[in-house]
LOFIFI-70052 format. One record per residue: z, x, y of N, C-alpha, C in turn; residue in three letters. Coordinates in nm, 4 decimals. Layout:
LOFIFI-70052
NODE       n_Z       n_X       n_Y      ca_Z      ca_X      ca_Y       c_Z       c_X       c_Y  residu
NODE         Z         X         Y         Z         X         Y         Z         X         Y     ALA
...
end
This chain:
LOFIFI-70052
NODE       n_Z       n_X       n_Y      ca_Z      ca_X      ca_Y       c_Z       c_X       c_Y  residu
NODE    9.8765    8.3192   11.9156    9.8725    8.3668   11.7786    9.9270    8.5086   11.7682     UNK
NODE    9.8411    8.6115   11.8487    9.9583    8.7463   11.8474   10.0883    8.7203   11.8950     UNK
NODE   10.1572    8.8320   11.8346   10.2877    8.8382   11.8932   10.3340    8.9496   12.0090     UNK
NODE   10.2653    9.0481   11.9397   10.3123    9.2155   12.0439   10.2061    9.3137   11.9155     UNK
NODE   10.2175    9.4108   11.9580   10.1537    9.5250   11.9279   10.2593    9.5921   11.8158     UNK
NODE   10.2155    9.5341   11.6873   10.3363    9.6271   11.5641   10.3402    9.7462   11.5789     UNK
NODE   10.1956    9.8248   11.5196   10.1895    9.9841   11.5783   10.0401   10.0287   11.5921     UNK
NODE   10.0220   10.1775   11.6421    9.9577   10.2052   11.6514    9.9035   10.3446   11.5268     UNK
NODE    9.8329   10.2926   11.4602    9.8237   10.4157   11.3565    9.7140   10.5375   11.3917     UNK
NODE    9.7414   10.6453   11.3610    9.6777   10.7468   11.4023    9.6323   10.8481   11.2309     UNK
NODE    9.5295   10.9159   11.2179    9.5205   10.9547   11.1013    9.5415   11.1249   11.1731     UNK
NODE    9.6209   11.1754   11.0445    9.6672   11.3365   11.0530    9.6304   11.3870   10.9383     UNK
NODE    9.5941   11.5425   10.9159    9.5320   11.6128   10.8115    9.6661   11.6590   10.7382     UNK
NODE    9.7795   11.6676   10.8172    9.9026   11.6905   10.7513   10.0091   11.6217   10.8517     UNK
NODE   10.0526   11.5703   10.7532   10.1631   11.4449   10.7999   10.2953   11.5197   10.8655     UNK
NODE   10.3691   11.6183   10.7754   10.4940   11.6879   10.8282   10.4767   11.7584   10.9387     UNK
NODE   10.3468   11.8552   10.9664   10.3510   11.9234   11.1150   10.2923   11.7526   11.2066     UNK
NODE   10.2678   11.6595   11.2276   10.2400   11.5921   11.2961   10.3755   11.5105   11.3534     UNK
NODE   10.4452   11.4562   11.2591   10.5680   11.4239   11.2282   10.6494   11.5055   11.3322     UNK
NODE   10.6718   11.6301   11.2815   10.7152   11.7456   11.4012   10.6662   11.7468   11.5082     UNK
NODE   10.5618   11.7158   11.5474   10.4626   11.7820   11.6202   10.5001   11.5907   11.7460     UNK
NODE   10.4931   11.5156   11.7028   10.5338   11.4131   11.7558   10.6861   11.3663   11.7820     UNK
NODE   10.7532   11.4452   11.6984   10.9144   11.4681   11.6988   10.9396   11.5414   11.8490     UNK
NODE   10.8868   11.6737   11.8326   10.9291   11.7712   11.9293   10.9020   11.7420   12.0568     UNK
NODE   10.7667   11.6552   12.0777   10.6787   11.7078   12.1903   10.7460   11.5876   12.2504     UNK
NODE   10.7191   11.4279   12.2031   10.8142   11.3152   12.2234   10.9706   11.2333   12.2269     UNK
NODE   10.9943   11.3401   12.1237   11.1432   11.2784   12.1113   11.1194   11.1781   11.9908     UNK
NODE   11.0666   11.1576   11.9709   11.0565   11.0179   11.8831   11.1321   11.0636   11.7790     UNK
NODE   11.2219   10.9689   11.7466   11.2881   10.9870   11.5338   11.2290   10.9298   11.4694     UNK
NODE   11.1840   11.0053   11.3773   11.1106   10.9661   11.2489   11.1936   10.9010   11.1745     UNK
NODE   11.0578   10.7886   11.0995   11.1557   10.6969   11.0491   11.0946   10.6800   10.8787     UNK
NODE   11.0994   10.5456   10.8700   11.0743   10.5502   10.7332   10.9261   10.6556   10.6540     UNK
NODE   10.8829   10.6852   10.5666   10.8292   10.7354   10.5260   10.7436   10.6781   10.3885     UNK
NODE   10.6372   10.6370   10.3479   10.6019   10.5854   10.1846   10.4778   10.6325   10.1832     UNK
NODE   10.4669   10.6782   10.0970   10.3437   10.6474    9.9677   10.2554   10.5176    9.9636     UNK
NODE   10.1220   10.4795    9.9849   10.0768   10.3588    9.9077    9.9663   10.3846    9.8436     UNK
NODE   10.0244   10.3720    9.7268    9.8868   10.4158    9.6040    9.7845   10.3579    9.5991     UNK
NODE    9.7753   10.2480    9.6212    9.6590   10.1148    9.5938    9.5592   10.1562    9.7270     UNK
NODE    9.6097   10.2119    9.8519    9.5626   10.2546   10.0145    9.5254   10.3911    9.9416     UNK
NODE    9.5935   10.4577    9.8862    9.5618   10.6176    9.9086    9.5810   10.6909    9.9789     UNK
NODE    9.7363   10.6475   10.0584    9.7672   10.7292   10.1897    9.9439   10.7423   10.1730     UNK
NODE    9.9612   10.7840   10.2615   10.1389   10.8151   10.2585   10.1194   10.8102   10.3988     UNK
NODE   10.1897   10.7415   10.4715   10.2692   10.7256   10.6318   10.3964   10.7433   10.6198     UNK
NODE   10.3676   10.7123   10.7685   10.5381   10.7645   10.7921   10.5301   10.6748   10.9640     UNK
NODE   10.6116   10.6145   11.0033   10.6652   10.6076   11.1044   10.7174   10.6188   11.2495     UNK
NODE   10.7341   10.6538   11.3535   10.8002   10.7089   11.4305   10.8520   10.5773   11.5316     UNK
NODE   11.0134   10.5013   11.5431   10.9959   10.4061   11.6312   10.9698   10.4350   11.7806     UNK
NODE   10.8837   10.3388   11.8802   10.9281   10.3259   12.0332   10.8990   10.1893   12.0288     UNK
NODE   11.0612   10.1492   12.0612   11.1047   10.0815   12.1075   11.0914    9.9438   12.0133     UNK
NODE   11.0070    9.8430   12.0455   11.0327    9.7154   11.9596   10.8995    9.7303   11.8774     UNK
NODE   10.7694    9.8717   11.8885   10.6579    9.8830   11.8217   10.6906   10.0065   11.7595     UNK
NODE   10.5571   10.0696   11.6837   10.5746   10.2033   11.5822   10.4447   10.2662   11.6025     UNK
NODE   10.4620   10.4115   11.5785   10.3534   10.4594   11.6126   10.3241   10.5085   11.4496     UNK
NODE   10.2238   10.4792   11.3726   10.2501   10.5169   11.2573   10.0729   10.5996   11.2326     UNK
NODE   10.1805   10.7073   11.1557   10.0648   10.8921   11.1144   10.0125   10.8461   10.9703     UNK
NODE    9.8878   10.8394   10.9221    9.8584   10.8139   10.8089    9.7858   10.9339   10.7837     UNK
NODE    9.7904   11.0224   10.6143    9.7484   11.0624   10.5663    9.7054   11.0599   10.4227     UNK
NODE    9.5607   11.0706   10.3633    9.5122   11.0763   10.2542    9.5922   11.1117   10.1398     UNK
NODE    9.6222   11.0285   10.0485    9.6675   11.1100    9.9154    9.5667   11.1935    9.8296     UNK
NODE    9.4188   11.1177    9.8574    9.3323   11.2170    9.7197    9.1737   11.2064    9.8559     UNK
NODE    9.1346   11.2699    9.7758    9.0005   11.3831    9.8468    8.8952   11.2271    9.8802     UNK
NODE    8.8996   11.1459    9.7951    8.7885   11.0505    9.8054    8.8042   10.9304    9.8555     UNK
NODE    8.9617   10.9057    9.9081    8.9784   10.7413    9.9446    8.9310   10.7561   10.0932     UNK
NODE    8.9557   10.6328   10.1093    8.8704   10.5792   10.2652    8.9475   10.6381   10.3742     UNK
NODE    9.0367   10.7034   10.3477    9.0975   10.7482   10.4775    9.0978   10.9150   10.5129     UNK
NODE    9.0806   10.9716   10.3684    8.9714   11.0720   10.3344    8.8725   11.0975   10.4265     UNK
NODE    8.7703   11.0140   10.3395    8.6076   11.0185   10.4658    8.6370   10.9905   10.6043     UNK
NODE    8.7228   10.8888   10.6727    8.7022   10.8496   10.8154    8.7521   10.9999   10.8853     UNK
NODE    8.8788   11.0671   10.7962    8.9247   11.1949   10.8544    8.8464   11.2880   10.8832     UNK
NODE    8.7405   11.3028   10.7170    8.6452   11.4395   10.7502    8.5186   11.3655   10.8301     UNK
NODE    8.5273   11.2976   10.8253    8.3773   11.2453   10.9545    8.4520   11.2291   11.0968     UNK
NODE    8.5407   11.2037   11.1463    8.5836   11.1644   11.2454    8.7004   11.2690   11.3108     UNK
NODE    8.7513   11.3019   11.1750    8.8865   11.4352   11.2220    9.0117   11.2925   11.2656     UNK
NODE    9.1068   11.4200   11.3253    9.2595   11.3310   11.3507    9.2618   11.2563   11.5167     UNK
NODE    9.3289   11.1796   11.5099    9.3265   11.0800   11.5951    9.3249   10.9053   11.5288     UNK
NODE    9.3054   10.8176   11.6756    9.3075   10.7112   11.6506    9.2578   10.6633   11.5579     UNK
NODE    9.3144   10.5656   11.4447    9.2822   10.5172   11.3323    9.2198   10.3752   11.4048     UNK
NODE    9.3579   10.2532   11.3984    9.3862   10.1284   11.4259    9.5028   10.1062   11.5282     UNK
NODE    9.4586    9.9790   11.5596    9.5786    9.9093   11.6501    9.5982    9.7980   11.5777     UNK
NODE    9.7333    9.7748   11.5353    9.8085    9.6331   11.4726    9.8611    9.5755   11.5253     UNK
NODE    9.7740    9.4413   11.5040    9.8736    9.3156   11.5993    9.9494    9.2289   11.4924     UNK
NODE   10.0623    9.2237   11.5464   10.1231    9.1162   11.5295   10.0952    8.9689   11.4893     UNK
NODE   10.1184    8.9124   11.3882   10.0878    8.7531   11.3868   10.2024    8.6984   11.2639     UNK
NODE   10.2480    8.5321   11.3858   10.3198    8.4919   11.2501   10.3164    8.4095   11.1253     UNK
NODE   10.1375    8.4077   11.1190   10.1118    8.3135   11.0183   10.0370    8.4068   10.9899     UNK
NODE   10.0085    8.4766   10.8288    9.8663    8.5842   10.7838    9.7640    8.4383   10.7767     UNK
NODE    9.7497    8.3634   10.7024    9.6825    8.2685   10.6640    9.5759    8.1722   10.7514     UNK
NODE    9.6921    8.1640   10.8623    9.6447    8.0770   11.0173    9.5588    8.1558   11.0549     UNK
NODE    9.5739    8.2750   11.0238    9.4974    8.4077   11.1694    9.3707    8.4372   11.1267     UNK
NODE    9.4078    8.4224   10.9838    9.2937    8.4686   10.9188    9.1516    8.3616   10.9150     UNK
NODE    9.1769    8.2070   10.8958    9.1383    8.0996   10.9111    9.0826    8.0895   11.0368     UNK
NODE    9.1320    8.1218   11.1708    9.1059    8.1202   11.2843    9.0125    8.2436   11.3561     UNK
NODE    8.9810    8.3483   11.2366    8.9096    8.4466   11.2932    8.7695    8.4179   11.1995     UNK
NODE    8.8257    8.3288   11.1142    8.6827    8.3101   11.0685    8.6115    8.2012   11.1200     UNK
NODE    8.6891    8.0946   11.2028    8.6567    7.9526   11.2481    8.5711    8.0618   11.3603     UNK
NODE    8.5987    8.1607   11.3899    8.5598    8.2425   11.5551    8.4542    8.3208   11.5236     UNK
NODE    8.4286    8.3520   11.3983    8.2730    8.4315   11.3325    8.3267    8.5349   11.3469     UNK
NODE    8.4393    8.6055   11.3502    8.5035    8.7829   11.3555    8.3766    8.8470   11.2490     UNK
NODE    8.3724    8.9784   11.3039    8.3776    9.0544   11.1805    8.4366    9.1125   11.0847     UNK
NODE    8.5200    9.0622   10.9994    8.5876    9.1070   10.9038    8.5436    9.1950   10.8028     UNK
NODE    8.6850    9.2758   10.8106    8.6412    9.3611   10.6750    8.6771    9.3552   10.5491     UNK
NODE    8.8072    9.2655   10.5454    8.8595    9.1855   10.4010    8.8960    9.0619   10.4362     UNK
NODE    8.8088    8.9551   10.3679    8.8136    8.7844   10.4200    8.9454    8.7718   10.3423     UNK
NODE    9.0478    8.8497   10.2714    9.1685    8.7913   10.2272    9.2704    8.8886   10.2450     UNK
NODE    9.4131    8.8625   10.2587    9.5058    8.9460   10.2978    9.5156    9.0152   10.1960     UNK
NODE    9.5295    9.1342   10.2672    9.5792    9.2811   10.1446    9.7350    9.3005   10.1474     UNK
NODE    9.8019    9.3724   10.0857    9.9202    9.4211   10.0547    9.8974    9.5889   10.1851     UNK
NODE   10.0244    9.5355   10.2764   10.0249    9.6706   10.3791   10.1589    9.7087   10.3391     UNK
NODE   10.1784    9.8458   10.4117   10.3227    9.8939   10.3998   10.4481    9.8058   10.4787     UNK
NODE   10.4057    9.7193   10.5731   10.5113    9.6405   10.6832   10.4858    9.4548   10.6162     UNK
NODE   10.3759    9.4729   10.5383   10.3818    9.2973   10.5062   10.1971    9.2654   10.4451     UNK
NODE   10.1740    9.1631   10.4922   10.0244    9.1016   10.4326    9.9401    9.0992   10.5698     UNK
NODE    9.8058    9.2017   10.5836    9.7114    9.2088   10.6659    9.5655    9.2170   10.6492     UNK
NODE    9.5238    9.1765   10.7107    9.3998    9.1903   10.7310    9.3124    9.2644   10.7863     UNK
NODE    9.1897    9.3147   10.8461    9.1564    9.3968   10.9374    8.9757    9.3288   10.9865     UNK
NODE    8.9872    9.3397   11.1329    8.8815    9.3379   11.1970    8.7712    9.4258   11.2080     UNK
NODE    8.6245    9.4481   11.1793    8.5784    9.5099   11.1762    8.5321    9.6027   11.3147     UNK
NODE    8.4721    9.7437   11.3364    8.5230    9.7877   11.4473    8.3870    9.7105   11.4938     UNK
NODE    8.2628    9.7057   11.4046    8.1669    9.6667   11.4989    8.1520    9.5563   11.6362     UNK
NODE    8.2635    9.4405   11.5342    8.3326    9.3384   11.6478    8.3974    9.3516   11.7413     UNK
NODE    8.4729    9.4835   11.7947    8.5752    9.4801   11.8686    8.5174    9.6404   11.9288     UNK
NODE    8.4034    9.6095   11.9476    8.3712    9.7046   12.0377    8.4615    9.8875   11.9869     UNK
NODE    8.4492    9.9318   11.8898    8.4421   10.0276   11.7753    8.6350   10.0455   11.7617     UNK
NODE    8.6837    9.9340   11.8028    8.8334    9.9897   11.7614    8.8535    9.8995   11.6116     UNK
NODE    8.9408    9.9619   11.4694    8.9566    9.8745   11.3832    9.0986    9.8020   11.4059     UNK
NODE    9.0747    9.6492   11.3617    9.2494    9.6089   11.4283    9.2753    9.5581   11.3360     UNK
NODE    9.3884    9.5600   11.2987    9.4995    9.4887   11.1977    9.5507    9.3857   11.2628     UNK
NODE    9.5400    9.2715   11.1840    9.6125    9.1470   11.2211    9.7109    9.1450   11.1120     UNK
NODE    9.8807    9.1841   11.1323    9.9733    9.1756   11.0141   10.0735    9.0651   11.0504     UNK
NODE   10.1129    9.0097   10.9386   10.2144    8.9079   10.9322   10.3645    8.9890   10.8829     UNK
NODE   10.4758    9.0356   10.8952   10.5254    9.1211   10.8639   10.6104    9.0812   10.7738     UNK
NODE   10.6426    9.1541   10.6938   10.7331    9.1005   10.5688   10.8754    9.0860   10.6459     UNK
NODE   10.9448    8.9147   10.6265   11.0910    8.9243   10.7012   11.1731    9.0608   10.6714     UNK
NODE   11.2489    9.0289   10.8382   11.3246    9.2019   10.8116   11.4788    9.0820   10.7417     UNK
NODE   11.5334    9.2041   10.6184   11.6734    9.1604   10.5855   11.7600    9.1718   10.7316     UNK
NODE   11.8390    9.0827   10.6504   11.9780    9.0809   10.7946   12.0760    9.2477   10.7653     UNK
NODE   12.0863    9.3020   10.8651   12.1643    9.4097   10.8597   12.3431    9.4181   10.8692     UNK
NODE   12.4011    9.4385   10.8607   12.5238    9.4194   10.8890   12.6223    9.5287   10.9250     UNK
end
């Protein structure tokens, strides 16, 4: 059912010195960058290799990524796995008693995911994403 490891998200109190700060120290090129209003966060990117390491930060003082920051500070958010059915995975983590934290797929920045609760997975939160097809490039 997984595929590979999409990315690894990390939460930052400021996105541009982290960005830099993961630019300089790694090499990594920064890549895409968005806003998601409905989340309350703005990411950004950085590729290695066929996964992403992706920096999330709060847009407003009170959303959920807010509190996990000021209770927890910067560092590891989530780990996202890969899957190529959202629907199957989701069906199959409930056939398995997961702890879930939304029994239906949400709208992510890479496609339609879900997330595991950390209590289940021994305190890490995981994303199970189905990824929105990539266009053909030319």
């Amino acid at each position: 059912m997984i595929s590979k490891i999409n990315h690894i998200a990390i939460v930052v109190g400021d996105l541009d010195a982290a960005l830099q700060a993961y630019h300089d120290t790694l090499g990594l090129p920064i890549g895409e960058r968005k806003v998601m209003p409905q989340q309350e966060v703005e990411i950004a990117f950085l590729p290695t290799g066929d996964s992403l390491i992706e920096l999330i930060t709060p847009t407003t003082e009170d959303s959920g990524v807010a509190k996990y920051l000021a209770k927890r500070g910067e560092g590891l958010h989530h780990i996202c796995l890969e899957v190529p059915d959202i629907e199957a995975a989701l069906a199959e983590m409930l056939a398995r008693g997961a702890q879930l934290i939304n029994e239906a797929p949400v709208q992510a920045a890479e496609g339609r995911a879900f997330f595991l609760h950390p209590k289940g997975t021994h305190g890490v939160l995981i994303e199970l994403l189905e990824p929105y097809p990539q266009a053909d490039s030319e």
